[in-house]
N, C-alpha and C positions, 0 to 999 in steps of 0.2 A: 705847461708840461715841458722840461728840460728835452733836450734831444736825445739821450740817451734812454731814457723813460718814454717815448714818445717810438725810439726802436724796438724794445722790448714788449712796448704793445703790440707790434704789428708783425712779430715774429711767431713762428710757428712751434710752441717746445716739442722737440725730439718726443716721441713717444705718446702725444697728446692729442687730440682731432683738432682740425684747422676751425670749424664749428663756421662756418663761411657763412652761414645762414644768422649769424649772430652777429655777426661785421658787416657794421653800415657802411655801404660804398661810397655815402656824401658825408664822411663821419669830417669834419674839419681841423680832427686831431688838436683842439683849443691853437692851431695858428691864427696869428691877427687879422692879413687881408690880403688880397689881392696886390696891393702896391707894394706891402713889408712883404709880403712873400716873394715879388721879383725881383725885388733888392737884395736877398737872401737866397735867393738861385742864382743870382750873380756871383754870390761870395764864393758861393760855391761850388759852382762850375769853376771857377779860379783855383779854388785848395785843386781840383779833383785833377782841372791843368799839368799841376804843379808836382804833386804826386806821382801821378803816372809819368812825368816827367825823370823822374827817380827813378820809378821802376822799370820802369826803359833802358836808362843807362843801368842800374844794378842788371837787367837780364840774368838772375838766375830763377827769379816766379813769375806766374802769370797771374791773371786776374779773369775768370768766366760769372760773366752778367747772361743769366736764363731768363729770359721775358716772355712771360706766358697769359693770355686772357683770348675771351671770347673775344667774336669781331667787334670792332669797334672799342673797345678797352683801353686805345691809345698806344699802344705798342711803338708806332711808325713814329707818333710825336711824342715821347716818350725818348726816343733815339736821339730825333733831330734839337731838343732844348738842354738835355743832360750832357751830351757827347758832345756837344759843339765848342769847338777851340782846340782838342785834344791834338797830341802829333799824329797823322794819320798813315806816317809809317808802324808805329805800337799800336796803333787800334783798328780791329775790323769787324764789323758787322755782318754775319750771315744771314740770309733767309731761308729759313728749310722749308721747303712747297711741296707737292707729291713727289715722291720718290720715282729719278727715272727708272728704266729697265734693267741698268747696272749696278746701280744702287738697291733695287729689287733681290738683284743675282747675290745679294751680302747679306748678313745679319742686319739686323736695325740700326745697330749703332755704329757700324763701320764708318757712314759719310758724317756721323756728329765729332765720332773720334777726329778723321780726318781734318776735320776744319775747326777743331780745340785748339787754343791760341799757346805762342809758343812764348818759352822765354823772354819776361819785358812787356809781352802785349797784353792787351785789356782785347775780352773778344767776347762778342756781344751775338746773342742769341736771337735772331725777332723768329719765335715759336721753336721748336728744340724737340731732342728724345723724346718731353711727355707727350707730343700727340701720337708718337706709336702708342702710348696705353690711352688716353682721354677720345683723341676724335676715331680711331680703329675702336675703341672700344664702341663707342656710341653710333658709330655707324655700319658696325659690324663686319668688319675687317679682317678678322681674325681670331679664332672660335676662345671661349674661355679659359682654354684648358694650354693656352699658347700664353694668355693677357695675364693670366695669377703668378707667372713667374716676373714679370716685366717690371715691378717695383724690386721686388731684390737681386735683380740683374742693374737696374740701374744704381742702386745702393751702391752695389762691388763697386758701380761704374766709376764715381763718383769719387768715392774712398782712392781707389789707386788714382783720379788724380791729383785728389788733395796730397795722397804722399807721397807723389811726383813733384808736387811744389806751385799747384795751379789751383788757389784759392776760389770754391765755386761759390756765384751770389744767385738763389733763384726769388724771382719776383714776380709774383701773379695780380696782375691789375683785376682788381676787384668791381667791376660796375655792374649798375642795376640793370633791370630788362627795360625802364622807362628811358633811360637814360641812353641804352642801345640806339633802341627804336627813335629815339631823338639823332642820334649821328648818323644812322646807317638811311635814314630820309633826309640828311644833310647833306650825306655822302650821293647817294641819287637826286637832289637837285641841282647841288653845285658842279658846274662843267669844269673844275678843278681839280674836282674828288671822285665825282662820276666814275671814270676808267676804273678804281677799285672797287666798283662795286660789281659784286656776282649775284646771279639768281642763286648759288649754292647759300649764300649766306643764309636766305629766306628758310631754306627748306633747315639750317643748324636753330637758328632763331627758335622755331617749332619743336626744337630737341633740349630748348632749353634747363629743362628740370632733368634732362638725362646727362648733361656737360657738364649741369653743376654737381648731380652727386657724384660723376667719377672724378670731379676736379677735389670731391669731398674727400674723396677717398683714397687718389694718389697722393694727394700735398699730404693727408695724415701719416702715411704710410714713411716718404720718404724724405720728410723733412728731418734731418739726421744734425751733430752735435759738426760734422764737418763738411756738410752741406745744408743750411736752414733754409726755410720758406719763407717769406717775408709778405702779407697780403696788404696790397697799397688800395688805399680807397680812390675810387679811379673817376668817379662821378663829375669832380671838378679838378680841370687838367692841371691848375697851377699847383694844385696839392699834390697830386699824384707826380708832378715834375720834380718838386721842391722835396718829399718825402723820401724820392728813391733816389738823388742827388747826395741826401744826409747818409741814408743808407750805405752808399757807396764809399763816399769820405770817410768815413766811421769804418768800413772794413780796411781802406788802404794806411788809414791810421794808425791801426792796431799792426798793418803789416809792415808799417814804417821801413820803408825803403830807402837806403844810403847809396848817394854818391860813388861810385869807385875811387880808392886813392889815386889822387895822379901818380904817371910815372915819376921815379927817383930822379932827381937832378934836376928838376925844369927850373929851380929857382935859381941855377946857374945858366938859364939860357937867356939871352937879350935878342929881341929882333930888331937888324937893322934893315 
C-alpha cells in the first residue's frame, strides 16, 4: 500500500461515519516490520525536521496536531517519537487536564483558543476541545441540551482557523480494550509509569462502550474537508508512530513552505 493510499484509508470523509468499530486497531496497514518501520520513522522525522524548519522561518501559517484516544492509546509516546529533533522555539505541546476555576469562569474554548499556535509554529494538542463534548458527555458534565451544539461550535471553531492560516491535523489513536488493559497494568507495575496512573482511569475503562460511541459520533460529525479526522491503529506503537509521522509530512507537504528571500544586497557583503 503506497503512502498516500495508505492516508486515505485512515481518513475520515467529510460527511461519512468514522465506523470505529470497523477499524482494527492492530490493523498493520500492509507495513513490513518493526526494523523497516524504524528506519522509516527516521526519514521521517528528518522531512518533518526540515519542514517545519521552513515554516518557521516563512511564519505566516501554523500547523495544529489534535491527539485524542482513550487512556493508554499512546498519546504521551506518540509526542516523544514523532516530535523529537524539532526546533523547540516553533513547536509546543499543551496538555488540557480539568479546567481550573478561571478557565470555568470562560466558555470552553477560550483556554484551547488561547494556546493555538502562532505564526511558524506546529502546536500539539495531547487531548484538546473534544473532551468538553466526549468525556463531559459520558460523564455527565453538562446536560444535553448544552452538548448538541458543541460539534457545530467547534466546526465554526475550526473553519476561522483554517482561514486564519492554521492548518488543523486531528488524530485519534484507535486501540483496543485488550490492548488498554495490557498498558494501563504496565503502567501500574512499572515504577516509571506508575505516577500516571489514576483510579479515575479504572472507573472511564468501565464506560467504555459509552467513550467509544461518543467518540463515534463526534469524529463523524466533525471531521470536515478543512479540518479531517485521521483514525491511527494504535495497538502496535511503532505503527501508530510511523503512520501519524506520514500523516504529518504529507500535510506540511502539500503546504510546502518557502524560505524568505534574503535581504537585497547581501551578495555584496564580504566578512572580514
Amino acid at each position: 500500500m503506497e503512502t498516500k493510499q495508505r492516508i486515505a484509508s485512515l481518513t475520515v470523509t467529510p460527511g461519512k461515519r468514522a465506523n470505529l468499530s470497523k477499524r482494527d486497531p492492530g490493523d498493520r496497514l500492509d507495513l513490513a516490520d518493526r526494523e523497516a518501520g524504524a528506519e522509516r520513522l527516521a526519514e521521517l522525522v528528518a522531512q518533518l525536521s526540515a519542514l517545519h524548519n521552513r515554516l518557521w522561518a516563512e511564519s505566516t501559517r501554523s500547523v495544529l496536531i489534535v491527539l485524542q484516544g482513550l487512556d493508554a492509546a499512546g498519546k504521551d509516546g506518540t509526542i516523544r517519537q514523532v516530535f523529537t529533533g524539532l526546533n523547540p522555539q516553533g513547536c509546543r505541546a499543551v496538555s488540557f487536564k480539568q479546567p481550573s476555576s478561571t478557565e470555568l469562569a470562560h466558555d470552553y474554548l477560550w483556554r484551547v483558543h488561547a494556546a493555538c499556535p502562532a505564526r511558524g509554529e506546529i502546536g500539539i494538542f495531547n487531548r484538546s476541545h473534544y473532551e468538553d463534548v466526549v468525556a463531559v458527555r459520558v460523564r455527565g458534565l453538562a446536560p444535553a441540551r448544552v452538548l448538541k451544539h458543541r460539534p457545530r461550535q467547534i466546526n465554526e471553531f475550526e473553519h476561522m482557523l483554517a482561514d486564519e492560516g492554521t492548518t488543523v491535523v486531528k488524530v485519534f489513536l484507535h486501540v483496543s480494550r485488550d490492548k488498554q488493559r495490557e498498558r494501563l497494568q504496565e503502567r501500574l507495575e512499572d515504577p516509571e509509569k506508575s505516577w500516571k496512573f489514576r483510579v479515575e482511569d479504572l472507573d472511564d475503562r468501565a464506560r467504555w462502550n459509552d467513550f467509544m460511541a461518543a467518540y463515534e459520533e463526534v469524529i463523524s460529525q466533525t471531521s470536515t474537508s478543512w479540518a479531517p479526522w485521521y483514525v491511527i491503529p494504535a495497538d502496535r506503537n511503532w505503527i501508530r508512530n510511523l503512520t501519524v509521522a506520514e500523516v504529518l509530512v504529507h500535510v506540511l507537504e502539500q503546504l510546502d513552505p518557502q524560505f524568505p528571500p534574503p535581504m537585497p544586497g547581501l551578495e555584496t557583503i564580504e566578512i572580514t
